[in-house]
KOLDOVEX-20409 format. One line per 3 residues: number of its first residue (from 0); for each residue x, y, z of C-alpha. Coordinates in steps of 0.1 Angstrom, whole numbers, padded with zeros to 4 digits, always signed. Each point is the difference from the previous one (the first is absolute). Layout:
BEGIN
NUM = X:Y:Z; ...;
// end
This chain:
BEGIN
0 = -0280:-0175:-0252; +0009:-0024:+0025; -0005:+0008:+0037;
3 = +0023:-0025:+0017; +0028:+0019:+0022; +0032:+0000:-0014;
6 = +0019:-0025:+0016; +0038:+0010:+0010; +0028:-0020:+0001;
9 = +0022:+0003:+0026; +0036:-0011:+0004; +0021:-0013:+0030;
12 = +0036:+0005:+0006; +0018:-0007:+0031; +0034:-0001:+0016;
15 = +0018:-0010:+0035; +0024:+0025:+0014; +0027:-0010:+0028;
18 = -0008:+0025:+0018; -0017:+0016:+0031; -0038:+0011:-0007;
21 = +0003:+0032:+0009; +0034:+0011:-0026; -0023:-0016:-0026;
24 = -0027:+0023:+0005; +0024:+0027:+0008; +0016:-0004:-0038;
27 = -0034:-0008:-0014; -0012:+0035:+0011; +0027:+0024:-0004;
30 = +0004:+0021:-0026; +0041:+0000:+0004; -0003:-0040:-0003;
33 = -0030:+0000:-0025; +0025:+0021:-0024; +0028:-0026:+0005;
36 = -0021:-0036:-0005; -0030:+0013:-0021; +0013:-0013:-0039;
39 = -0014:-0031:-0019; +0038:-0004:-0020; +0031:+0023:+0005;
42 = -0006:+0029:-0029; -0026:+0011:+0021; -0004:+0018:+0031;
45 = -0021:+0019:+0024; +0008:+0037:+0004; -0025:+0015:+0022;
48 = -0018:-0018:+0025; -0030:+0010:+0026; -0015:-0015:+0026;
51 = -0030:+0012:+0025; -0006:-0035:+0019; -0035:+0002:+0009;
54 = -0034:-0009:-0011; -0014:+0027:-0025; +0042:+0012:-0001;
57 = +0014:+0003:-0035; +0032:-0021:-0018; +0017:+0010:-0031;
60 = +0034:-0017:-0015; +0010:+0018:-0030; +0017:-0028:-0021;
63 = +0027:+0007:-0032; +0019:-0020:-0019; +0040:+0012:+0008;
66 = -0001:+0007:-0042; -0026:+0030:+0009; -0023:-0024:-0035;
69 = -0028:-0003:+0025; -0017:+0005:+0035; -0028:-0001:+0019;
72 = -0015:+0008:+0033; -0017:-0031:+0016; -0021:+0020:+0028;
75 = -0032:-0009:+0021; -0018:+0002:+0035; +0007:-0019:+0030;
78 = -0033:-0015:+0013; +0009:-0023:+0024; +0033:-0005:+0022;
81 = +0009:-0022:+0029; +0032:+0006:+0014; +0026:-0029:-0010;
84 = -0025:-0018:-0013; -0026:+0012:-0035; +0004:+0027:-0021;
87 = -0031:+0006:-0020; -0004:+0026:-0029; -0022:+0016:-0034;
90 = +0023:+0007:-0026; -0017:+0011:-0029; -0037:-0018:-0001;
93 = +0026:-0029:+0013; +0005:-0017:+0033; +0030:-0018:+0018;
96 = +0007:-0014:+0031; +0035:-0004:+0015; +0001:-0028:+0034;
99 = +0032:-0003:+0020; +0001:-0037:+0013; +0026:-0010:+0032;
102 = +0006:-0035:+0001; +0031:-0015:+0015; +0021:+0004:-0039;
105 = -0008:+0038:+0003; -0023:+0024:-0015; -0020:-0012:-0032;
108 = -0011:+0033:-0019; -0038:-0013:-0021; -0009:+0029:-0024;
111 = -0034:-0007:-0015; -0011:+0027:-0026; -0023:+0002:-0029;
114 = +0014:-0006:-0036; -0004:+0027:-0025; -0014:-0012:-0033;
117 = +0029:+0017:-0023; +0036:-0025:+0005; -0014:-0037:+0005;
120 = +0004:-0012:+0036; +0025:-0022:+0001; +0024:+0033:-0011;
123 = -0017:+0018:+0032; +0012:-0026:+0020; +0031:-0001:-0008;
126 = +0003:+0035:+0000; -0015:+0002:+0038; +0023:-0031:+0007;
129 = +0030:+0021:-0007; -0007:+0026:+0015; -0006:-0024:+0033;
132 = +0033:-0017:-0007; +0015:+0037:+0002; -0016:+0008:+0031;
135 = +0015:-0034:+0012; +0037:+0007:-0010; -0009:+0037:+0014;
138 = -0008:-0008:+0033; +0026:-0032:+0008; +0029:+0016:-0009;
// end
């Protein structure tokens, strides 16, 4: 047996929002706008969302496709939060980390997380990309 630690990939996605820091992080963190933005392509949706923003506070998004074929609840444990600035969470024996960067253009949203060894990563990122993209449309409309 080999003893060398598993080594995880992880995957960046990121997006820039016209928008004031704090209605990013507002939408980011509410279940009412989770439920509306929270979809990687439009036959899926979101139809329950929680949120208990603080470190040790639990997050669940209960995730269907609009067919009722499929869903999924993508859950975890905040462990780290900064207001208007880093998200950090466990999901699973999996970690990501969500920054919200002001520059002068807006509010770039970097999501960092761990890539599951079952769908090959490139389909992750796209997957997290769209959902990102949603989030964009979500909150500059």
């Amino acid at each position: 047996m080999s003893s060398e630690p598993k080594t995880i990939q992880q995957i960046t996605v990121e997006t820039t929002l016209a928008a004031p820091v704090a209605e990013v992080w507002r939408a980011y963190t509410t279940p009412e706008d989770i439920k509306k933005w929270n979809a990687a392509s439009d036959d899926w949706h979101t139809t329950a969302a929680t949120v208990d923003l603080r470190e040790g506070g639990a997050f669940s998004s209960r995730m269907e496709a609009k067919d009722g074929s499929f869903g999924f609840d993508f859950a975890g444990t905040y462990t780290k939060i900064v207001d208007r600035k880093r998200i950090e969470y466990a999901f699973g024996d999996r970690k990501a980390q969500v920054d919200f960067i002001e520059s002068p253009k807006g509010v770039t949203v970097r999501v960092v997380f761990d890539a599951e060894t079952t769908n090959a990563p490139e389909m992750q990122r796209q997957g997290w990309q769209s959902i990102l993209e949603n989030f964009k449309k979500h909150v500059e409309k």
